[in-house]
C-alpha beads as a LAMMPS data file, in Angstrom:
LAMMPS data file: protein, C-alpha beads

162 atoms
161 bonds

1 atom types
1 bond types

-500.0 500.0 xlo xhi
-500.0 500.0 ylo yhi
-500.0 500.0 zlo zhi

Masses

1 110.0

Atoms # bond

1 1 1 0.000 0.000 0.000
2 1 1 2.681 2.563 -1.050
3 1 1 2.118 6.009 -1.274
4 1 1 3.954 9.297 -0.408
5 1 1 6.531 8.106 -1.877
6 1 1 9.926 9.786 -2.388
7 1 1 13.316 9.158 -4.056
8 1 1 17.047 9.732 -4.345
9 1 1 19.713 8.770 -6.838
10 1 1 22.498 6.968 -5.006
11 1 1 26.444 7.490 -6.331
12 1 1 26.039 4.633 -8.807
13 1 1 23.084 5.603 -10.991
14 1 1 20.488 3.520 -8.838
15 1 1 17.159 4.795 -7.304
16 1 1 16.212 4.778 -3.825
17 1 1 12.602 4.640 -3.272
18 1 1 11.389 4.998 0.648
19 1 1 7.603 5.708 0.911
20 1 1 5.041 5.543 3.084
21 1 1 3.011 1.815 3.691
22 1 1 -0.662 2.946 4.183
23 1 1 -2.428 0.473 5.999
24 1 1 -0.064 -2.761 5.146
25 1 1 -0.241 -5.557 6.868
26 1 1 3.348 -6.165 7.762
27 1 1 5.161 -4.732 10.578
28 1 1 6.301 -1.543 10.381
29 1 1 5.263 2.173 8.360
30 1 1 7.816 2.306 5.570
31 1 1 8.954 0.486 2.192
32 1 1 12.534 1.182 0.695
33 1 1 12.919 -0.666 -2.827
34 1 1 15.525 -0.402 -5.947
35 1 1 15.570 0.433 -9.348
36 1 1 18.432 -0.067 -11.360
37 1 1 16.977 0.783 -14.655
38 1 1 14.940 4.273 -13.968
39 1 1 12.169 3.080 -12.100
40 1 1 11.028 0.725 -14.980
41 1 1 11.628 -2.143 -12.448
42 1 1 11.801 -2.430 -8.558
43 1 1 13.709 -4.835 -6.329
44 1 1 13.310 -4.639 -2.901
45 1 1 17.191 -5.763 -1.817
46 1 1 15.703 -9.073 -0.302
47 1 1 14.774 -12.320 -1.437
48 1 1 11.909 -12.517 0.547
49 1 1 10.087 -9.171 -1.050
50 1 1 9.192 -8.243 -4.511
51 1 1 9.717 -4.547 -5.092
52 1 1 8.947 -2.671 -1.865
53 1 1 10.096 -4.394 1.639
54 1 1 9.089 -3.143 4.954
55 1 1 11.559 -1.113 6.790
56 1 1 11.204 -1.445 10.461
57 1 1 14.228 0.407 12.976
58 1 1 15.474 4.147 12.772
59 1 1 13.234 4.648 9.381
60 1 1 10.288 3.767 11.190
61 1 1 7.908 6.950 11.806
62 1 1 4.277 6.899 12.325
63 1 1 2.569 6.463 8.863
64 1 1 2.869 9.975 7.629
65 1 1 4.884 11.632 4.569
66 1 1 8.642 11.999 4.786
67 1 1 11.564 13.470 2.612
68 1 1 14.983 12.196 1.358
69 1 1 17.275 14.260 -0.102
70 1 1 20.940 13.126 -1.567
71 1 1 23.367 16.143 0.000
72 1 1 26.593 14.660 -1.610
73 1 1 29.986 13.845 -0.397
74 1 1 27.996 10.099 0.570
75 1 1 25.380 11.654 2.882
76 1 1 21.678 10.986 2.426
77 1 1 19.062 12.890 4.761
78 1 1 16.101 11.874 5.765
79 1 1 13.064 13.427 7.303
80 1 1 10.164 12.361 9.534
81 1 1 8.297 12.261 12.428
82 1 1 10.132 9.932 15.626
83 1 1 7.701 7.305 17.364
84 1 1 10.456 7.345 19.770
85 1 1 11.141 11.155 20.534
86 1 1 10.409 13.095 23.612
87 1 1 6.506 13.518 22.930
88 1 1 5.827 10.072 22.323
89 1 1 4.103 8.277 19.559
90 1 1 2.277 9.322 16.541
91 1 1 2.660 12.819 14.588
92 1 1 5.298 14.639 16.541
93 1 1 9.138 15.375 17.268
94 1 1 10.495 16.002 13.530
95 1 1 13.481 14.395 12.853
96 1 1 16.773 14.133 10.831
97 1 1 18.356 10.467 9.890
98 1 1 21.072 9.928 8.175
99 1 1 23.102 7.522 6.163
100 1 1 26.663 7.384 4.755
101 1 1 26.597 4.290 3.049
102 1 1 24.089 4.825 0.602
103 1 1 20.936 4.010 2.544
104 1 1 22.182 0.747 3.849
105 1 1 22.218 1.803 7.534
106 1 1 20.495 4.787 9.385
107 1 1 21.257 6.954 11.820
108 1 1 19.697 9.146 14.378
109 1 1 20.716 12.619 13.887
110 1 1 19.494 16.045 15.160
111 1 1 15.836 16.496 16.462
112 1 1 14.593 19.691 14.301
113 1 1 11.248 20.210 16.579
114 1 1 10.181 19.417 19.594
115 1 1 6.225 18.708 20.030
116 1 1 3.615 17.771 17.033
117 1 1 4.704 17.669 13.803
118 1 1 3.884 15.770 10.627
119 1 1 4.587 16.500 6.349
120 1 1 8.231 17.477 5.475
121 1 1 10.606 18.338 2.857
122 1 1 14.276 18.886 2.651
123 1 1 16.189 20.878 -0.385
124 1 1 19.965 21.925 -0.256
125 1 1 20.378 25.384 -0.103
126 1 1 24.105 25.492 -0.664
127 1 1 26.706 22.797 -0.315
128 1 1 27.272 23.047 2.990
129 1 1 23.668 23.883 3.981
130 1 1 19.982 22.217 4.059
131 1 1 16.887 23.470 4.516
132 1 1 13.873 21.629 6.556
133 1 1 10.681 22.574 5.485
134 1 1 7.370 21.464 7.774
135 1 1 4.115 20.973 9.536
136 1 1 4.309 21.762 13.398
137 1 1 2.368 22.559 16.580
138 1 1 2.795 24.242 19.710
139 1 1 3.958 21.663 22.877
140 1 1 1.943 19.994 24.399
141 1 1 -0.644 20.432 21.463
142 1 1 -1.942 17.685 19.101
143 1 1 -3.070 19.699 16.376
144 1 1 0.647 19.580 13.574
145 1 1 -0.851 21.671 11.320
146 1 1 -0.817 24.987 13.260
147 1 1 2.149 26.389 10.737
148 1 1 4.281 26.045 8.643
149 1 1 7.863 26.525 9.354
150 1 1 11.864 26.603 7.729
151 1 1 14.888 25.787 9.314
152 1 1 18.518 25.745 8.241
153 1 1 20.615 23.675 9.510
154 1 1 25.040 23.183 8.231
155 1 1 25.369 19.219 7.111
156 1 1 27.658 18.689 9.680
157 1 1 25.066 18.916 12.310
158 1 1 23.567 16.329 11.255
159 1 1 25.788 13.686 11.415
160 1 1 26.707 12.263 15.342
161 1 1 23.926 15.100 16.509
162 1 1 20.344 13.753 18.045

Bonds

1 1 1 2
2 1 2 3
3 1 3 4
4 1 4 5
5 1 5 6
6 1 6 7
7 1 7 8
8 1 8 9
9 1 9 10
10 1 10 11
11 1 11 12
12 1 12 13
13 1 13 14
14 1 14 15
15 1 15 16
16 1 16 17
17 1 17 18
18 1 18 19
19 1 19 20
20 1 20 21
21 1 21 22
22 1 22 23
23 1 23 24
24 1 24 25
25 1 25 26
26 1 26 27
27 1 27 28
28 1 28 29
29 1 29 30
30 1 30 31
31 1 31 32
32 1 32 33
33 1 33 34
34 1 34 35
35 1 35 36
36 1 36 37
37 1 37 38
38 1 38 39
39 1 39 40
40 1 40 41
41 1 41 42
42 1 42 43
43 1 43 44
44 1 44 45
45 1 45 46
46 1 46 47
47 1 47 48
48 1 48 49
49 1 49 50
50 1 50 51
51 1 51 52
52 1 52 53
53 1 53 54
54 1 54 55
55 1 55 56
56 1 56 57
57 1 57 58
58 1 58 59
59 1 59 60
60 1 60 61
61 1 61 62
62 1 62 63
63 1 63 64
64 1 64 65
65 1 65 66
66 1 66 67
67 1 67 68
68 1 68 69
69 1 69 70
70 1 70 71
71 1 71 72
72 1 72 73
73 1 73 74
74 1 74 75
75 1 75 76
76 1 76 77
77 1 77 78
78 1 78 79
79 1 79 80
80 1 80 81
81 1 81 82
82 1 82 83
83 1 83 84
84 1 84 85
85 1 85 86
86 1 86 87
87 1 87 88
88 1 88 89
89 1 89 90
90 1 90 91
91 1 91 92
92 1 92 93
93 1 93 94
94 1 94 95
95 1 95 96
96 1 96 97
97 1 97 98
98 1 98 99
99 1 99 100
100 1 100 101
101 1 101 102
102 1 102 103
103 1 103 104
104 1 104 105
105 1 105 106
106 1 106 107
107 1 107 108
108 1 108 109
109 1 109 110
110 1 110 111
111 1 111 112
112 1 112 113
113 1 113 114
114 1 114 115
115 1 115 116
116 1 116 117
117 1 117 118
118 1 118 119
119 1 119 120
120 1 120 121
121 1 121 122
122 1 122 123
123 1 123 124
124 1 124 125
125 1 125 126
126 1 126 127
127 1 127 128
128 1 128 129
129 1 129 130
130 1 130 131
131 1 131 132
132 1 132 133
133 1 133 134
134 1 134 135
135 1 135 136
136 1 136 137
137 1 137 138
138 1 138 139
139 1 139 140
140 1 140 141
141 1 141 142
142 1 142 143
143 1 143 144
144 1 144 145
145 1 145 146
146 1 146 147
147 1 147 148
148 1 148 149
149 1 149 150
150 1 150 151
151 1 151 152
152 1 152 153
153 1 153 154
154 1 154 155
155 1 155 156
156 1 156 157
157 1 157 158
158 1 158 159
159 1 159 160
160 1 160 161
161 1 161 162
């Protein structure tokens, strides 16, 4: 049940696809799958799956949209809500992840708001730069679509940060 879905180009030509599972029946709220030839054809990395497989771990949000950008030098970003931040589960806490090995592994990285939050985008804004666009709320709210905010933030706090 894929949908949301968004996608980066990894160093050697191949697509990344990580989207949102709406109501699925597996464990977990995301697919990842791979297309080697343009999005013509998926593979999900796994044996077990034909073209999307679940994603359960640090890329595991509540089921809402999420963003992926490719910032070069090896670093992928990815945002979304955390089921595991301070507030708790469901819509809230935005989040940075990262990986450096081409969206084998994930990692934590810096918490960009505290308290409800839900849809997201990232875009570079210079090389050394990225820009977090998103839903949010006031603490201690439940309502994440009170505004709409922007925050910069240098690539190199996002790697180690949370």
């Amino acid at each position: 049940n894929a949908n949301e879905t968004a996608v980066v180009e990894l160093e050697d030509g191949t697509l990344y696809f990580n989207t949102r599972d709406q109501h699925g029946e597996v464990k977990g709220t995301r697919g990842v799958a791979l297309s080697k030839d343009g999005g013509k054809s998926f593979q999900s990395g796994s044996p077990d799956w034909k073209g999307f497989r679940p994603v359960v771990g640090v890329l595991d949000p509540p089921v809402v949209q999420c963003s992926i950008l490719n910032a070069g030098k090896g670093l992928i970003v990815f945002s979304g809500t955390d089921e595991n931040g301070p507030t708790g589960k469901g819509r809230s806490d935005l989040r940075l992840r990262y990986s450096t090995d081409q969206a084998k592994n994930w990692m934590d990285g810096p918490l960009i708001h505290v308290g409800p939050a839900a849809y997201s985008d990232l875009v570079m804004i210079s090389e050394e730069i990225i820009g977090v666009l998103y839903e949010s709320g006031d603490k201690g709210q439940r309502n994440s679509s009170q505004r709409i905010e922007f925050k910069t933030l240098p690539l190199k706090g996002v790697i180690g940060s949370k």
